[in-house]
Phi, psi and omega in degrees: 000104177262337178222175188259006166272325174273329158328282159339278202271019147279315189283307170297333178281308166254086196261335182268336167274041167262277193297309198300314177307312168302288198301318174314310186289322185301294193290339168293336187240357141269006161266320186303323171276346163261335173241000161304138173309105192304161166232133174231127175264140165246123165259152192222163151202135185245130165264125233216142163229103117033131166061336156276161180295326234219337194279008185276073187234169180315177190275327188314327210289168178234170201064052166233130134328109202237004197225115139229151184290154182289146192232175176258033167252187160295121210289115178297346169297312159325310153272000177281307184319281201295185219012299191308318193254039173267154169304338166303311178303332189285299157336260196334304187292347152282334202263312197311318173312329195282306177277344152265018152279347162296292228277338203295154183278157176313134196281135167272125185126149190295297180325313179297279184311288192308326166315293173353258165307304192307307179311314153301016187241309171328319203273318192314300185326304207278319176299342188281311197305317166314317193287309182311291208278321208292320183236038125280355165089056170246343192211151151257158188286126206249160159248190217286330191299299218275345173307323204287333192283328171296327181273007172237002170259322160345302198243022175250136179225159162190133171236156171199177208278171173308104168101356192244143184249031151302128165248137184272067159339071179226124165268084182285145195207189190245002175230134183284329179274359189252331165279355149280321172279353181269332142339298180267328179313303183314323193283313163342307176293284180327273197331319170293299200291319198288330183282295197331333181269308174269000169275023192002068177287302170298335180305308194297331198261335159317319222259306159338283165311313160293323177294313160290302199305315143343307176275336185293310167303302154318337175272304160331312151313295167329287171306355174287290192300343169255357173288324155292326180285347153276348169269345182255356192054044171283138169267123171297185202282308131044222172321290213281313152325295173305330197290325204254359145273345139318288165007292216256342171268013177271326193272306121028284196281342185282325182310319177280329151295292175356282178325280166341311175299281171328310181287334157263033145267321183299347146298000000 
């Protein structure tokens, strides 16, 4: 094809698989738009300062700085990325999800129950197929939480700009109303682990627990030491403290009679 005259004239030469080809693509992508499963994403944005405890709230509040100039160390959003999509918060937003969909009541309606059964025929296909590769060693073996949790990090997305300390949300899903709750479920979760993490609570609690374990030892010891020294008819540390402060106040009290006595005869 050198013009648009071989063009042309390619087009009259195959003109009937030209159209049969148009029309073939026209009905793939109006069957595609009528029975593919719609997706609707919810979106969010947080605004974050780095390093408080306290400093995480939505874009509305105001009198916040949301532009800092750029600088050459390592962009601190990044990690706020990394805690938001790390596996604990992914966990958690798997297991909650897993429990209100048990609770949820059962779709009313012819549509609703085939919605239904197609999903539980989906999830059995996916849970056998799954089962298959895992024990020819092509896959490893997931339970029901952590599949769910890769399919929901799939369809979780978040970003933000150079220099901006905005993180951009967004999650997609095939119900609008179950991807806004898993939305605020997720941002909840972030929220909770990021004070927990800076408000360094396991240290402290970390610090707690040795400090008991420490007395626990120590009191055990004691109790070894003094249960051995009652099997030897031993005097403890103790006994002999006291024995030699009776002692030294015994002597004391003579020493000050004594003393008395001398001041009265010299009187």
């Amino acid at each position: 094809i050198r013009s648009l005259r071989d063009l042309v004239r390619l087009f009259y030469i195959f003109r009937r698989e030209f159209w049969l080809a148009f029309a073939g693509t026209a009905v793939l992508a109006v069957a595609g738009a009528f029975l593919l499963p719609p997706k609707y994403t919810s979106d969010a944005r947080l605004l974050v300062k780095p390093g408080r405890e306290n400093m995480t709230a939505p874009i509305e509040a105001p009198d916040r700085q949301a532009i800092y100039p750029q600088s050459t160390t390592r962009d601190p959003i990044l990690d706020e990325e990394k805690m938001l999509t790390g596996r604990p918060v992914l966990l958690q937003v798997a297991r909650l999800y897993l429990t209100e969909m048990a609770a949820e009541a059962p779709r009313e309606g012819w549509v609703g129950q085939l919605k239904g059964a197609l999903a539980s025929a989906r999830k059995a296909v996916g849970g056998a197929v799954g089962k298959l590769l895992s024990a020819i060693g092509l896959a490893e073996e997931q339970s029901e939480e952590e599949s769910i949790a890769e399919k929901l990090a799939a369809r979780f997305a978040v970003t933000h700009g150079p220099g901006s300390n905005v993180m951009e949300l967004s999650f997609t899903w095939g119900d609008p109303v179950v991807a806004q709750r898993v939305l605020k479920s997720w941002i909840r979760i972030y929220l909770d682990e990021r004070t927990t993490v800076l408000g360094r609570k396991p240290l402290v609690t970390f610090y707690e627990a040795k400090v008991r374990d420490s007395d626990q030892q120590i009191e055990s010891a004691k109790g070894l030491l003094r249960s051995r020294l009652m099997e030897i008819d031993g005097t403890s540390a103790q006994e002999r403290l006291d024995a030699l402060t009776k002692r030294l106040n015994d002597l004391n009290t003579r020493r000050a009679e004594i003393a008395a006595a001398l001041e009265t005869r010299r009187s």
